[in-house]
C-alpha positions as CSV (number, residue, x, y, z in Angstrom):
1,X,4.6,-21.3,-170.8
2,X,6.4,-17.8,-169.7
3,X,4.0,-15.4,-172.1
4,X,0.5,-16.4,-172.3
5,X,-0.4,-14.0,-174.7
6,X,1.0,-10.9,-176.9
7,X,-0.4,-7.2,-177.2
8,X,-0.4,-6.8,-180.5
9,X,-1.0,-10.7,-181.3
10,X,-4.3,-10.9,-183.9
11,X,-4.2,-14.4,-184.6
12,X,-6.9,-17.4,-184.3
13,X,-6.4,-18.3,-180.6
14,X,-3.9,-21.1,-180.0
15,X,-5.0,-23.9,-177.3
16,X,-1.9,-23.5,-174.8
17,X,-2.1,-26.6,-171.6
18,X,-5.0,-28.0,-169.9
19,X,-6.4,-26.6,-166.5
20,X,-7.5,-30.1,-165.2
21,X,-8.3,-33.3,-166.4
22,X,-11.4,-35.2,-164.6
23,X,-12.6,-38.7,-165.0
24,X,-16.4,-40.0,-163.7
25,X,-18.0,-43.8,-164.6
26,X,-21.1,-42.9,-166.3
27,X,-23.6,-45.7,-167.0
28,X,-20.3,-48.1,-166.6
29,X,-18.1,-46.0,-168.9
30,X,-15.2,-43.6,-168.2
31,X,-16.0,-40.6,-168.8
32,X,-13.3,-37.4,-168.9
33,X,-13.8,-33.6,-168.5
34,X,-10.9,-31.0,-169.9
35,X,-10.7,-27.5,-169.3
36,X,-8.8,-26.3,-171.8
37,X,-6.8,-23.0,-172.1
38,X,-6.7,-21.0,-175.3
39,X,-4.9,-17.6,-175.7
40,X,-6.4,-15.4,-177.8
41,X,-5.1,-11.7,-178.6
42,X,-4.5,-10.2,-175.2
43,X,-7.2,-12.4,-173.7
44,X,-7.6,-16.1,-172.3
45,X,-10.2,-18.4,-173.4
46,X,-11.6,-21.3,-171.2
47,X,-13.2,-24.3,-172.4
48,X,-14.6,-27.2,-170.5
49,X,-14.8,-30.4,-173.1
50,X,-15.7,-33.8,-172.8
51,X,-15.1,-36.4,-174.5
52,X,-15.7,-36.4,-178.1
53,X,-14.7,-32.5,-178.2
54,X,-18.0,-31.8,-177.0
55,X,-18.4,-28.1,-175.5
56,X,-19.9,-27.6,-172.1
57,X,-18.9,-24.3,-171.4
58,X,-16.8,-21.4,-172.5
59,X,-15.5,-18.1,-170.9
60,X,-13.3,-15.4,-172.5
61,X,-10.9,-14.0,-169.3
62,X,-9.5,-10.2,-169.5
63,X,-7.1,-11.2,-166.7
64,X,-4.2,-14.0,-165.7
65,X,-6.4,-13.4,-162.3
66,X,-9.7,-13.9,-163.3
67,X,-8.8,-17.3,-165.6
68,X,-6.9,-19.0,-162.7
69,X,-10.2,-17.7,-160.3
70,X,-12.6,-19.3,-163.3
71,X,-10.8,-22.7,-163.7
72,X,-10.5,-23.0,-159.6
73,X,-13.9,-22.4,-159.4
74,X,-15.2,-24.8,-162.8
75,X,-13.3,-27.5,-160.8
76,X,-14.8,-26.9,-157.9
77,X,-18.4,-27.3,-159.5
78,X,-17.2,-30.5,-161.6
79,X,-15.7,-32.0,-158.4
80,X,-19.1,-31.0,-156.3
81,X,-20.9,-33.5,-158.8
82,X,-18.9,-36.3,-158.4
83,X,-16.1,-35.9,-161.0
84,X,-12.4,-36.6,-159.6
């Protein structure tokens, strides 16, 4: 994963890797959190899914910076309510 994105890239965004994985027992099930990073033209795209492909939360990121600050700080919440 050496470019994330391209300048002059107008294309649907592409899903690249996963920022975490998490995993919490709720009501005796596993349950698992993604965030998910998607490139879009010249931008990043965040996505925190759970299972089923259900969307929790999305941010769209001008900077390499500003998603790795994002996906520290999503973790950070997720972990803070019991997710590991």
């Amino acid at each position: 994963m050496s470019t994330l994105y391209r300048a002059n890239w107008t294309g649907p965004p592409v899903k690249r890797s996963d920022g975490w994985r998490l995993e919490k027992t709720i009501a005796g099930r596993p349950r698992h959190a993604v965030c998910e990073l998607w490139v879009r033209s010249s931008r990043f795209e965040l996505r925190l899914v759970t299972d089923g492909g259900e969307f929790q939360r999305s941010q769209v990121c001008r900077s390499k910076d500003e998603m790795l600050t994002v996906v520290t700080e999503w973790r950070a919440a997720m972990t803070a309510k019991g997710w590991a």
